[in-house]
Structure formats: C-alpha cells, structure tokens
RODO-2510 file (C-alpha; in nm, 4 decimals, decimal comma):
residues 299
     n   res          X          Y          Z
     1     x    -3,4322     0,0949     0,4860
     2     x    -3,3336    -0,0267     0,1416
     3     x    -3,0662    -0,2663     0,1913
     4     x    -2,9391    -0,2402    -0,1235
     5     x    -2,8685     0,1195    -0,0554
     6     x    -2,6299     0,0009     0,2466
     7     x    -2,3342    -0,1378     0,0648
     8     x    -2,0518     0,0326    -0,1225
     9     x    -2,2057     0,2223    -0,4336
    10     x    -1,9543     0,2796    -0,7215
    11     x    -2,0003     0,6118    -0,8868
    12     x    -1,9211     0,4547    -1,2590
    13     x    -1,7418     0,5997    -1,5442
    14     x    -1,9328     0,6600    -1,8645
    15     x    -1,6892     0,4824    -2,1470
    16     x    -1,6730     0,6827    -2,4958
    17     x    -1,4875     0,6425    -2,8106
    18     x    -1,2235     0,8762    -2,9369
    19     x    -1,5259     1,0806    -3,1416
    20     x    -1,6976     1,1249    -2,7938
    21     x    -2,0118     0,8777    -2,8776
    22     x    -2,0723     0,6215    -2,6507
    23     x    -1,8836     0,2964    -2,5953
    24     x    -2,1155     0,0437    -2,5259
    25     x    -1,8521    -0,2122    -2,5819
    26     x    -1,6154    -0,0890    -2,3281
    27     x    -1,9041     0,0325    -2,0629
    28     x    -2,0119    -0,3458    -2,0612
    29     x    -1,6774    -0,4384    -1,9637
    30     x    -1,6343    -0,1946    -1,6853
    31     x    -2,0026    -0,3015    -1,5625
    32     x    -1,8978    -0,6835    -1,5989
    33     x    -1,5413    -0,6185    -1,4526
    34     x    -1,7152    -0,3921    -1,1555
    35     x    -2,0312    -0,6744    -1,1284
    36     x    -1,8059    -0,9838    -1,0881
    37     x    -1,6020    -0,8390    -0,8155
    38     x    -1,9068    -0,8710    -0,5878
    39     x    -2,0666    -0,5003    -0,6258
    40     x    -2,4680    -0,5420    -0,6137
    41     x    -2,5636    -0,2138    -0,6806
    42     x    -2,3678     0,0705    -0,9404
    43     x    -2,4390     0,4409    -0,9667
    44     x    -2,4461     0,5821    -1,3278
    45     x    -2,4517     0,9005    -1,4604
    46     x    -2,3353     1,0904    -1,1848
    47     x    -2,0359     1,3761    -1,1470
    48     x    -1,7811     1,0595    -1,2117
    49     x    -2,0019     0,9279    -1,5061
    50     x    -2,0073     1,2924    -1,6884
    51     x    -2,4087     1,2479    -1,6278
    52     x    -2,4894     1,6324    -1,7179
    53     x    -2,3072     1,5931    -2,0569
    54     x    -2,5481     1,3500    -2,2286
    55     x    -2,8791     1,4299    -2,4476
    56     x    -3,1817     1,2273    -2,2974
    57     x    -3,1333     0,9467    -2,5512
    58     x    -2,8004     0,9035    -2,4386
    59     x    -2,8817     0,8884    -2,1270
    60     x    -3,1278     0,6483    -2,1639
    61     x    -2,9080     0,4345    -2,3740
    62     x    -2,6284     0,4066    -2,1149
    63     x    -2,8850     0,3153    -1,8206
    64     x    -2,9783     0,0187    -2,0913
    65     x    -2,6548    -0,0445    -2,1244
    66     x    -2,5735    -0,1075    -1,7352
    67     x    -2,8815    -0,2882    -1,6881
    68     x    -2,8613    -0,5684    -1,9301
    69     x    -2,4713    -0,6249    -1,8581
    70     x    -2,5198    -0,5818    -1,4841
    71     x    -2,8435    -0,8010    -1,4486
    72     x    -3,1732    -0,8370    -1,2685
    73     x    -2,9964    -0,9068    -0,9608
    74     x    -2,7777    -0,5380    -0,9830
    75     x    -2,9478    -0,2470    -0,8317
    76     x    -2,9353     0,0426    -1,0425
    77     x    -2,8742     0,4516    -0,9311
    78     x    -2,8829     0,6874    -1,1759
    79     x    -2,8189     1,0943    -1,1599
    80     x    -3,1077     1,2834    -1,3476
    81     x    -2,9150     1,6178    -1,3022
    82     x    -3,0805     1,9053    -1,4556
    83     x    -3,1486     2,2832    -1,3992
    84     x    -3,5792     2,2673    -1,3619
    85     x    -3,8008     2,0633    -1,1741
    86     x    -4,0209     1,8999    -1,5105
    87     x    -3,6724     1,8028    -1,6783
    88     x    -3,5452     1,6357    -1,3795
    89     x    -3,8638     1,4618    -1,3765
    90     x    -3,8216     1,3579    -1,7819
    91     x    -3,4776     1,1930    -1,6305
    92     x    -3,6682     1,0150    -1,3661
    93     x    -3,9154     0,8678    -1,6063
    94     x    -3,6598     0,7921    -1,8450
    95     x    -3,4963     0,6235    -1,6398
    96     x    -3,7541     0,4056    -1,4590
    97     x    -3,8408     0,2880    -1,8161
    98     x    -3,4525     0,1964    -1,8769
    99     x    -3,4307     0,0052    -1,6040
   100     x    -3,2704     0,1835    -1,3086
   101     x    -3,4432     0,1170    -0,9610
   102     x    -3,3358     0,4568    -0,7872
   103     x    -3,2593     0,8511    -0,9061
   104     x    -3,0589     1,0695    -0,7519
   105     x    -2,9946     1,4555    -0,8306
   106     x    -2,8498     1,7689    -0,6501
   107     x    -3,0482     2,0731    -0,6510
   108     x    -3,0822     2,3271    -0,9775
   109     x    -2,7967     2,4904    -1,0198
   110     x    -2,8647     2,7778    -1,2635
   111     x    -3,0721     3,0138    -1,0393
   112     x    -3,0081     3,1306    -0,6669
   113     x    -3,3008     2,8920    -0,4314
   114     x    -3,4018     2,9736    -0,1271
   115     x    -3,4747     2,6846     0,1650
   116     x    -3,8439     2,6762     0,1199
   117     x    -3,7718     2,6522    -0,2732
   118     x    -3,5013     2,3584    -0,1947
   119     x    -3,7544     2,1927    -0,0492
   120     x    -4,0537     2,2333    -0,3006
   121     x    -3,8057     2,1162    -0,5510
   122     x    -3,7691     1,8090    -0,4077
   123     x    -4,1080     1,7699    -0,2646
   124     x    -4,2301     1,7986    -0,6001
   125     x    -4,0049     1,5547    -0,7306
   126     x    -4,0508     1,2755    -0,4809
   127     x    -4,4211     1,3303    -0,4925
   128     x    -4,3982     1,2645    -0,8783
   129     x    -4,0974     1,0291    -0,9540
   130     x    -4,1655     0,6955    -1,0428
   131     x    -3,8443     0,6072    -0,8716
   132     x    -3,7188     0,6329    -0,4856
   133     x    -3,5203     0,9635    -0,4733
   134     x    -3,1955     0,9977    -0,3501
   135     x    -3,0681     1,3704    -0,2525
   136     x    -2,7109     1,4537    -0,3362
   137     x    -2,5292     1,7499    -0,1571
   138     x    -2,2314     1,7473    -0,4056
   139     x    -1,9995     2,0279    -0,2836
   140     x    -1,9394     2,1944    -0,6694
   141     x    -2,3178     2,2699    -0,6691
   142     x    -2,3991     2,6185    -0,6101
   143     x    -2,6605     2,5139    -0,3026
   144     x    -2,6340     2,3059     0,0025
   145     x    -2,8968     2,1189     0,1366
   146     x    -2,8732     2,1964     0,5060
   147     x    -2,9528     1,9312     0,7911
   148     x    -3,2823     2,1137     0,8881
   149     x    -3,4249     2,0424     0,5648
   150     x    -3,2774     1,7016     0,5335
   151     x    -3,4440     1,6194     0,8358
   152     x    -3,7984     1,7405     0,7345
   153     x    -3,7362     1,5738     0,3727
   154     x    -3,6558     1,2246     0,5097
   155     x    -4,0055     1,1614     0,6112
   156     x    -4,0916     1,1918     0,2579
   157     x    -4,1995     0,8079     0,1748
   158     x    -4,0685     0,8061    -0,1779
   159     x    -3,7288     1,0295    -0,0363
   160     x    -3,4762     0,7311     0,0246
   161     x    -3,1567     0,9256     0,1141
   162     x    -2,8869     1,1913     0,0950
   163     x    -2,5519     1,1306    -0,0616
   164     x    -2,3318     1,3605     0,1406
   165     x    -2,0147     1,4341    -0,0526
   166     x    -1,8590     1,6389     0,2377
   167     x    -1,6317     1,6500     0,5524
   168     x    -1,7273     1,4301     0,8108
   169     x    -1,8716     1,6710     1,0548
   170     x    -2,1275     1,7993     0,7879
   171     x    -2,1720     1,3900     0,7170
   172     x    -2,2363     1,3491     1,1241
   173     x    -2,4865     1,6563     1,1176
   174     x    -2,7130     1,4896     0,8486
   175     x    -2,7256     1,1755     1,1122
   176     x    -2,8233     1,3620     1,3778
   177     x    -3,0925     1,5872     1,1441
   178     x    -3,2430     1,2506     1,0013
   179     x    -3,2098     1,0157     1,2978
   180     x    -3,1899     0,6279     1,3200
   181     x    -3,4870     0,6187     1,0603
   182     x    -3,4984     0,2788     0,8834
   183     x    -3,6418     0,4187     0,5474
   184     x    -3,3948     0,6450     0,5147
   185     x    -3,0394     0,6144     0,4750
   186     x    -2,7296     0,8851     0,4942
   187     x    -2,4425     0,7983     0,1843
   188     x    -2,1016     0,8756     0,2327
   189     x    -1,9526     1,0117    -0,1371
   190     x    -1,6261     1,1217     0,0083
   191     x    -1,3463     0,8813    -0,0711
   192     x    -1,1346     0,9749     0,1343
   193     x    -1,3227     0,9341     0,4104
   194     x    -1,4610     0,5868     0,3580
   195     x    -1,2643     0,4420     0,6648
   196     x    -1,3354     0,6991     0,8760
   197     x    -1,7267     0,7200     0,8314
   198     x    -1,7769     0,3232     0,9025
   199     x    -1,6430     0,4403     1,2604
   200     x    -1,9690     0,6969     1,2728
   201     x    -2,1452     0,3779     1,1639
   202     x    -2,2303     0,4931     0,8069
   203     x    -2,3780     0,2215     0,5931
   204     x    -2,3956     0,3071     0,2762
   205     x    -2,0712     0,4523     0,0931
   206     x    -2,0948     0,5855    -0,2660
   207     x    -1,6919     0,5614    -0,4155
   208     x    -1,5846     0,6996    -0,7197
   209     x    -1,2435     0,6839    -0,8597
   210     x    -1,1664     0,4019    -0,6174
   211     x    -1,4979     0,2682    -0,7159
   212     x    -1,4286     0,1529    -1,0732
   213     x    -1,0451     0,0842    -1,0855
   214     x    -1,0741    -0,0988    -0,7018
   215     x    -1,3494    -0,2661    -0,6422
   216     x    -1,2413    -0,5764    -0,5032
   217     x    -1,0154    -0,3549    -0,2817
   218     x    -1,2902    -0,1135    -0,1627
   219     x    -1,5192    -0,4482    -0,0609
   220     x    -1,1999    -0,6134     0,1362
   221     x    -1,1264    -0,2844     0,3133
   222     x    -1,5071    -0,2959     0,4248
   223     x    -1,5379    -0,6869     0,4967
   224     x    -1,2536    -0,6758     0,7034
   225     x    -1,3680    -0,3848     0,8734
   226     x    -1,6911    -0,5070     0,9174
   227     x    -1,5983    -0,8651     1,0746
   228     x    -1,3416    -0,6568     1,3172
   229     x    -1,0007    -0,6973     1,0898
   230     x    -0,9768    -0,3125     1,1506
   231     x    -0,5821    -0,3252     1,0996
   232     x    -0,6181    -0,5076     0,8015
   233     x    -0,8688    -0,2510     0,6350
   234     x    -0,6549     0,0077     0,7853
   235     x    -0,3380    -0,1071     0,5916
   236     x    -0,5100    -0,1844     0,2379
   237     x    -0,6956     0,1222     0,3146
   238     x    -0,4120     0,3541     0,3426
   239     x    -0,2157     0,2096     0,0514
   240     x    -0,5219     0,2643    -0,2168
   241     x    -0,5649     0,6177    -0,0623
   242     x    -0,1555     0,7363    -0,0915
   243     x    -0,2051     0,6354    -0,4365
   244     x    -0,4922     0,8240    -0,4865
   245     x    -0,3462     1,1400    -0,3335
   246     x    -0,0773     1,1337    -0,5698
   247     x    -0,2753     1,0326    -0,9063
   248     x    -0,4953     1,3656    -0,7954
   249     x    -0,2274     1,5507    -0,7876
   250     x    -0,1040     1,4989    -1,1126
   251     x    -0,1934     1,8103    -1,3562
   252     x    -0,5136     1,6070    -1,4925
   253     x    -0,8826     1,5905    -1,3907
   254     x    -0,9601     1,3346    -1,1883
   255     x    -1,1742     1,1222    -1,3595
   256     x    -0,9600     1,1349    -1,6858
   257     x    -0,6950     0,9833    -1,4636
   258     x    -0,9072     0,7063    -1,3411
   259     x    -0,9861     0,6653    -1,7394
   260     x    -0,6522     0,6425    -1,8063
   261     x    -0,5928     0,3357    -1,5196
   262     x    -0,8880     0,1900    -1,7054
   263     x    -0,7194     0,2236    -2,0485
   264     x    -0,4201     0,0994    -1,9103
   265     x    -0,5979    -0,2102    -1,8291
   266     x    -0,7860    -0,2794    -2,0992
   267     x    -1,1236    -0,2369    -1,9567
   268     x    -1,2193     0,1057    -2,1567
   269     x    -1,0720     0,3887    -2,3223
   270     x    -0,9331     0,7287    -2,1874
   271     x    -1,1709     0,9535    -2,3373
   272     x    -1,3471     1,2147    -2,1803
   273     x    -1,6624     1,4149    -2,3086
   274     x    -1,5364     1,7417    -2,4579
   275     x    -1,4172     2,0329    -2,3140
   276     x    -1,2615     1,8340    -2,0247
   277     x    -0,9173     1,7409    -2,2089
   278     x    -0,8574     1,3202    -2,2254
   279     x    -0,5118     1,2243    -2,0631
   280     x    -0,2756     1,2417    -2,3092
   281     x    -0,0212     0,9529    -2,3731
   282     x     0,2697     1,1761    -2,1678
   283     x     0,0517     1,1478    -1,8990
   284     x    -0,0614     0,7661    -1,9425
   285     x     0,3369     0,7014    -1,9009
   286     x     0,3109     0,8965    -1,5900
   287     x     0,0592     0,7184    -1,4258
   288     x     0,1739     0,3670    -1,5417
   289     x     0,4859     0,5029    -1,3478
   290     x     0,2774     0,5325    -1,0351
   291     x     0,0950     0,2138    -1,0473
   292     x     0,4695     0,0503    -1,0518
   293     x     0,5055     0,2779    -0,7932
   294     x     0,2522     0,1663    -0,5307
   295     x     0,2509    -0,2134    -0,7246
   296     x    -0,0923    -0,1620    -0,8496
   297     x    -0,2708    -0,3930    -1,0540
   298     x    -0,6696    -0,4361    -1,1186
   299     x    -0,7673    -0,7347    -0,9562
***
C-alpha cells in the first residue's frame, strides 16, 4: 500500500480574492499553516476546494501553488472532476506535470452509467493516467460505485483506492469487497465519522472542514488514538465535532463557513467561487460567537 495514503488527508480550501481569481498569497498560507502542523500529504481541488469550478489553467496553477509551498516531502491529491473520460484524463496529465503525485475523481455525472460503463470509465482511466487513481464515491454524485465493482477495480495496478464519503456500513462493505489488499487502500471522507472508522481499523481518513481549520487537532485525536489514549481522542474528538454540528447548522454552506474561521484567523479570505454566496459579515459575527462559544482558537 502507499503509506502516504494512510494518514489523515485534508480536503483543502481553494483561497480567492473578493473578484473570485485566485489567491495565491493566502492559499500558501493555508498550505504552510496546514504543512507545519505535521500533515504529509493534502488533497486539492476536491468538493471542499470548489475543484469543478476552475478552467484547466487554474487548475493547474493552484496544484503549482500547493506544491512549491508544501514541498518535495508533501504528497499531493488532486480531484480531476469532469463529465467525459478524455477530459478527466487532460486533468490527470495536467496535473502530473504540476506536480501532484495522485488523482482522484468520482464518476461522470452528466449522463445516467450503467455498472459495466462505471467500470470502463475507470478502467480506461487507470490504464491511461500518468498518476495512481484514487476512486471517490462522494454521496452528491448522481452514481455510486457499488462494492462489487470496487472489488474487481482494486486489482487494477495503477487503481490505489476509494474515498468513501458515506455511512459506516457502506464504508465496512467496501472492506469486505476489496479485502486486506496491501496496494489498495479504503479512505474514510466522512468527518463525522473519523473516530468511529479507526475502530473498523480504517487507515487512511480524508477530513475536510476539520481538515484545514484543525489540523493539529485532527492529528492529536488520531495519535492518541493510535498509541491507546482512546479517552483522550474521545474527549478532543467530541468537542471539535459539537462545534462542527452547530457551525453546519448555521444558514451558510459549509465550506463558506470554514472560509469564514479561516478569515477570522488571518490565514485566507472568505470568498467563495460564484454562485455559492461568501459569508457575509452578519454571519462572520455569528461564528466568531461560536468559536467563543466552544473556546476555539487555530493552533
């Protein structure tokens, strides 16, 4: 198995300016912030980094981005979304020559697929990528790619792993479809559940919102886990997620509110690319009130 692949994975915001271009200012600091708390590997341009909103040069330019701040040493996922099989290949190539080490993308979404066309579409992209693919079963695409065909895909050689954004019985029946292979690994992408799947012995955990704002939170709550402080993770565990409840239940999108901690903080502005509606400064009061709330502070 890739061992960088069995770590916590933050899904990382893209940072814009208030005309919606790219921040490359303010994405360095969220890599450097994210990099120094001890993360080794980042995942760009994925449903938390507003991936399917950028033009291939702006995608390319943001994988740039994270790979000179992040360094050699960082192992880099990117999403190379897209709706046929030769432009999710363009991504892929793109991104090998921009530096990322891994892509990752969910099926088309535009068209109805059938199983045996799920599964040319990603034969024909592992057989061509220049880049390990990882599959993503994301639960606001249109298909989902069952554990049958996860478990015929993972003896793909360049087919690296599923990122299973999902309950944890749907996250126990891709274990079971792709057994204890070594060269292929199952992700966890539900927050929520990041305690709960190290019990099932997940090893690889892909966090979003928690991700970028927590980091040196999300990588106590699995050390301590990990070395058998299981009440400790518990505790810091359950504090980070009763704040998270609430901050998703404020009348924002959820990624605009995790923009807005970042403002807050100084790491990188609130702005989200258009139509999905920036927090407004009303709502930056409201969540400063709930970080006083819970006492939380970026480390």
């Amino acid at each position: 198995m890739n061992k960088d692949l069995a770590c916590v994975i933050p899904a990382v915001v893209t940072a814009l300016n208030p005309d919606n271009s790219f921040d490359s200012t303010g994405m360095r600091k969220l890599v450097r912030y994210i990099v120094d708390s001890g993360m080794k590997t980042l995942f760009i341009l994925g449903f938390m980094g507003e991936g399917l909103t950028f033009s291939r040069e702006q995608r390319r330019e943001i994988i740039r981005t994270a790979r000179e701040e992040g360094g050699e040493d960082v192992s880099i996922i990117t999403g190379v979304f897209d709706n046929a099989t030769e432009l999710i290949l363009q991504h892929a190539r793109d991104a090998e020559e921009s530096g990322a080490n891994y892509v990752l993308t969910t099926p088309t979404d535009f068209y109805p697929l059938r199983d045996h066309e799920l599964e040319q579409l990603f034969t024909d992209i592992a057989d061509q990528s220049p880049l390990p693919l990882i599959i993503y079963n994301c639960p606001l695409n249109s298909h989902y790619v069952s554990g049958d065909l996860i478990g015929r895909l993972s003896h793909h050689p360049n087919i690296a792993g599923v990122k299973q954004t999902s309950d944890l019985l749907k996250l126990e029946q891709m274990q079971l479809a792709a057994g204890n292979r070594e060269d292929f690994i199952i992700l966890s992408g539900e927050e929520f559940n990041y305690l709960a799947s190290m019990t099932m012995e997940i090893e690889g955990f892909m966090l979003g919102g928690p991700g970028n704002v927590f980091p040196n939170k999300c990588l106590r709550i699995y050390e301590n886990y990990q070395e058998g402080r299981i009440k400790e993770a518990h505790t810091e565990y359950q504090n980070m997620i009763n704040f998270l409840f609430e901050l998703y239940a404020l009348p924002m999108d959820e990624t605009a509110a995790i923009k807005g901690i970042l403002e807050i903080s100084g790491i990188c502005g609130r702005w989200m690319r258009k139509p999905i509606i920036s927090v407004t400064d009303d709502e930056i009061r409201a969540i400063e009130t709930l970080m006083a709330k819970y006492q939380i502070t970026l480390d």
